[in-house]
N, C-alpha and C positions, 0 to 999 in steps of 0.2 A: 673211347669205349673199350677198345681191349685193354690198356692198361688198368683199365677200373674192376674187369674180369680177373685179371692175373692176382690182383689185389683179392680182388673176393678169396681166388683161390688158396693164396699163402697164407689169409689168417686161417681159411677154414687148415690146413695143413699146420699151423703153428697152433690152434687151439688143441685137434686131439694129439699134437705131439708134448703138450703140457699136461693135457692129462693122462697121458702114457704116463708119464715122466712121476708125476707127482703122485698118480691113483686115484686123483680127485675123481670123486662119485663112483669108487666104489662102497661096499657096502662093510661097517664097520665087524670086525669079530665081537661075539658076547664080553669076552675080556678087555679087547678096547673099548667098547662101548664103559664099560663097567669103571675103567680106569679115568677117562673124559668125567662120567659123573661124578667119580669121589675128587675129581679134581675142583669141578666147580663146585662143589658141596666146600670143599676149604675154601675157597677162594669166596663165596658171596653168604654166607655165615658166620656171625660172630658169636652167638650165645648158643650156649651147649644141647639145648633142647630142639633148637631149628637144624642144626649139624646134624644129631640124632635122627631126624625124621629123614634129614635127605640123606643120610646114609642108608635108614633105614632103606630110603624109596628104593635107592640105587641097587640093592642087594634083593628085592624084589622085579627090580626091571630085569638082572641077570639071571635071576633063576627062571625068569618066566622065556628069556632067549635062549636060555639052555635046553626047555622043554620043547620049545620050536626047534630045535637043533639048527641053529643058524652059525 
C-alpha cells in the first residue's frame, strides 16, 4: 500500500513536470494560433477554392483574437 502511494505520487510529480517542461495546456498566442491554421489549411486542401476559404476562415479567426486581445 505505501509503495502504491509513492507511485501515485511521482507520476502526479512527473506529469506537471512535463507540462512545465513542454507548456502543454497553455493557451496559444493569436499568431500561433493563426500559424497552426494556415498550416492545416495546406496540409488538408488540395483545390484552390477550399484553401481560399480556410485561409480565408483562418484570417478571421485572428482578427476576431486580436479584438479579444488575447
Amino acid at each position: 500500500m505505501k509503495s502504491l502511494i509513492i507511485l501515485v505520487i511521482a507520476a502526479a510529480i512527473g506529469y506537471y513536470a512535463y507540462k512545465g517542461i513542454t507548456g502543454a495546456g497553455e493557451p496559444t498566442s493569436c499568431k500561433e494560433g493563426f500559424a497552426e491554421c494556415m498550416r492545416i489549411c495546406r496540409r488538408t486542401t488540395t483545390e484552390a477554392p477550399a484553401a481560399q476559404a480556410c485561409q480565408d476562415s483562418c484570417t478571421r479567426d485572428l482578427a476576431a483574437c486580436e479584438r479579444k486581445g488575447r
